[in-house]
C-alpha positions in Angstrom: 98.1 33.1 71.3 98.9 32.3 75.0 101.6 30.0 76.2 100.6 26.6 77.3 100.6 26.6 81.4 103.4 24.0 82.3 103.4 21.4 85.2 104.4 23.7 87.7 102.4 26.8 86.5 99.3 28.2 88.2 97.3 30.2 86.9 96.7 33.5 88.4 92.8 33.9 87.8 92.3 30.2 89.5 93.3 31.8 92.9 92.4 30.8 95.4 93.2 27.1 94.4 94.9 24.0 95.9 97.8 22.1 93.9 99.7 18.9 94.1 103.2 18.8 92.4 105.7 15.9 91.8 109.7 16.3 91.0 110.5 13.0 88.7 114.4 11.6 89.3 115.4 12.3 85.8 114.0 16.6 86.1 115.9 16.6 89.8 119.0 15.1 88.0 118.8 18.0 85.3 118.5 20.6 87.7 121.1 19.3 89.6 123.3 19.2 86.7 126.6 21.1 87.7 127.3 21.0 91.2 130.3 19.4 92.4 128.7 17.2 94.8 126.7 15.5 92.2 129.0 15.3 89.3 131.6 13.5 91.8 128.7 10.6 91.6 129.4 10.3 88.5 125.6 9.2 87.6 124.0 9.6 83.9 121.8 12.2 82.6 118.5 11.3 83.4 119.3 9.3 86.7 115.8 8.7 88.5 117.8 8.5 91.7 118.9 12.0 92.0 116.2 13.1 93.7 112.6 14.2 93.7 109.6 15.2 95.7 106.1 16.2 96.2 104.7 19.8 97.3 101.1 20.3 98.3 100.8 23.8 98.0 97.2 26.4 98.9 97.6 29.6 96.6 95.8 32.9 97.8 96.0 36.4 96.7 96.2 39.3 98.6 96.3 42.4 96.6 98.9 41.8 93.6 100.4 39.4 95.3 99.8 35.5 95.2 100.7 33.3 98.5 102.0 29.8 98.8 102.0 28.1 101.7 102.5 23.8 102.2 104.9 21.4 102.3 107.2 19.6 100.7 108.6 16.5 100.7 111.4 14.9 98.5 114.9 13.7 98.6 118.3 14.6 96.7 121.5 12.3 96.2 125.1 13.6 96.4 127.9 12.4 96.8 130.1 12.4 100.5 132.7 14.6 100.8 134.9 12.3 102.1 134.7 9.0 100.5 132.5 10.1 97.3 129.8 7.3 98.3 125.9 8.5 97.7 124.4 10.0 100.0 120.6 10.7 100.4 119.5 13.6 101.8 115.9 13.8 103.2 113.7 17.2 102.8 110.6 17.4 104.6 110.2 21.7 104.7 107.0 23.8 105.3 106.6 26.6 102.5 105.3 30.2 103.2 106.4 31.8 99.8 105.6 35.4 98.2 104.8 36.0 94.4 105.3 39.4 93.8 104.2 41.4 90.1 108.6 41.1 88.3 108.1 45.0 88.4 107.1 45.3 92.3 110.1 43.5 93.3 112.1 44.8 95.9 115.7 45.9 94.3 118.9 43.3 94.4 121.0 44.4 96.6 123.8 44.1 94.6 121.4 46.4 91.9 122.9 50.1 93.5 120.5 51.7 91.2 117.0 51.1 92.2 118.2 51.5 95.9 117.1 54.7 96.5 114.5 55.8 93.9 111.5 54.8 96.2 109.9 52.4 93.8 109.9 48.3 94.6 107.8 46.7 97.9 109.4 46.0 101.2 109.9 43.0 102.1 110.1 42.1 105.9 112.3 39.7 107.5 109.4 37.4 107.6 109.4 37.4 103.5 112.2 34.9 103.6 111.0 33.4 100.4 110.2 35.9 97.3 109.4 35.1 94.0 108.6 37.4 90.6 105.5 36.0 88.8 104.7 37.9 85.3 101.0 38.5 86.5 99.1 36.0 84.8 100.7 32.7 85.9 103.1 31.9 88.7 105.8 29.6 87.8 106.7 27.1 91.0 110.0 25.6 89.2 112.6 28.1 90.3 111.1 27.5 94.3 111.4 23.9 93.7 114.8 23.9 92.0 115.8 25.9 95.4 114.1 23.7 97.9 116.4 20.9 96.1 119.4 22.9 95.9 119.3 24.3 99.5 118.9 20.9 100.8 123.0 20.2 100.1 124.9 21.2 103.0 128.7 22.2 102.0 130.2 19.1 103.2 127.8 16.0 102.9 128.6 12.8 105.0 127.5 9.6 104.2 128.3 9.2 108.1 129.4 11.2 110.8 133.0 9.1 111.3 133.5 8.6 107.6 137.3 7.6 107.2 137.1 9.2 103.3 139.9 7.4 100.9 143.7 7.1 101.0 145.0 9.9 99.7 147.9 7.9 97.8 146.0 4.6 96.9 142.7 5.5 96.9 141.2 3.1 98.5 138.2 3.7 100.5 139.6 3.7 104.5 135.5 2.5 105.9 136.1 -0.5 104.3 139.7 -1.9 104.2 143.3 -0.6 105.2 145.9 -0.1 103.4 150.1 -0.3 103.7 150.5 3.6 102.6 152.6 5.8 104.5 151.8 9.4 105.1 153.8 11.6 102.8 157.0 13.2 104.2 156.9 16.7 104.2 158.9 18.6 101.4 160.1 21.3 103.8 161.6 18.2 105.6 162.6 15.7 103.2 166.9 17.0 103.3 166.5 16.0 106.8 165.8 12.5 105.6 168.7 10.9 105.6 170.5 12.6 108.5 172.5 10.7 110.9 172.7 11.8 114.5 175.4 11.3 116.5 174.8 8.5 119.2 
């Protein structure tokens, strides 16, 4: 009996087809689950605000392989690096992607073994985006999972001046002050309480 095709499954003998896709808040929030700038959020399973987004995709074939190519559109919600405020991040991308047969693949280049054997497709430097499909359905979740991922730069900033928080209070420094002094320096702290001669 064959598996049920899934929201962001096409099906390999529709090709050539058009498809629309939406990313619901709570599914972003799940596969966002983990990384450091969303946990610091602090948000709930589920939250609808953690992004989402909309692909319009045209499938083709071209031998074994199936094509992609669109857009998509969506938004993600991380936290600032500095003073742990959310932060939306906007994604507007065009989409040129490669299904390839899981056995055509080209090797991992971490996988020594298949590098020499002669088996495996090239893939140009124009192939930037290369999926595996197991021949009778192309699964989009993985490329939409990445286009959310990919969309979080290292250090988000809810602003380019962002003051971040005190470091000994806490308190966030873009919206009050505070009376903390900066920490002496251990390596300097016998000095402390020397007296120089006047």
């Amino acid at each position: 009996m064959a598996k049920p095709v899934t929201a962001y499954q096409v099906l390999v003998r529709d090709v050539p087809v058009h498809r629309h896709f939406e990313i619901s808040g709570p599914l972003a929030s799940e596969w966002l689950a983990g990384l450091p700038m969303r946990d610091a959020l602090g948000a709930p399973d589920g939250d609808p605000q953690a992004g989402g987004g909309v692909a319009d995709l045209d499938f083709y074939d071209e031998g074994e392989n199936i094509h992609a190519t669109g857009t998509f559109k969506g938004f993600v919600t991380v936290a600032c690096s500095r003073c742990v405020d959310p932060v939306r991040l906007d994604i507007d991308d065009k989409l040129q992607v490669t299904f390839m047969p899981a056995g055509k693949m080209p090797p991992d280049e971490n996988d020594k073994a298949g590098e020499d054997d002669g088996e495996g497709a090239e893939v140009g430097a124009d192939d930037l985006d290369v999926f595996p499909f197991d021949g009778e359905r192309v699964d989009l979740e993985p490329l939409f999972r990445e286009e959310l991922v990919l969309a979080i730069p290292y250090a988000p900033l809810c602003r380019e001046d962002c003051k971040g928080l005190c470091g000994q209070c806490g308190i966030d420094l873009n919206s009050g002050t505070c009376k903390c002094e900066a920490p002496i320096d251990p390596r300097l702290a016998p000095l402390k309480g020397l007296k120089l001669p006047s």
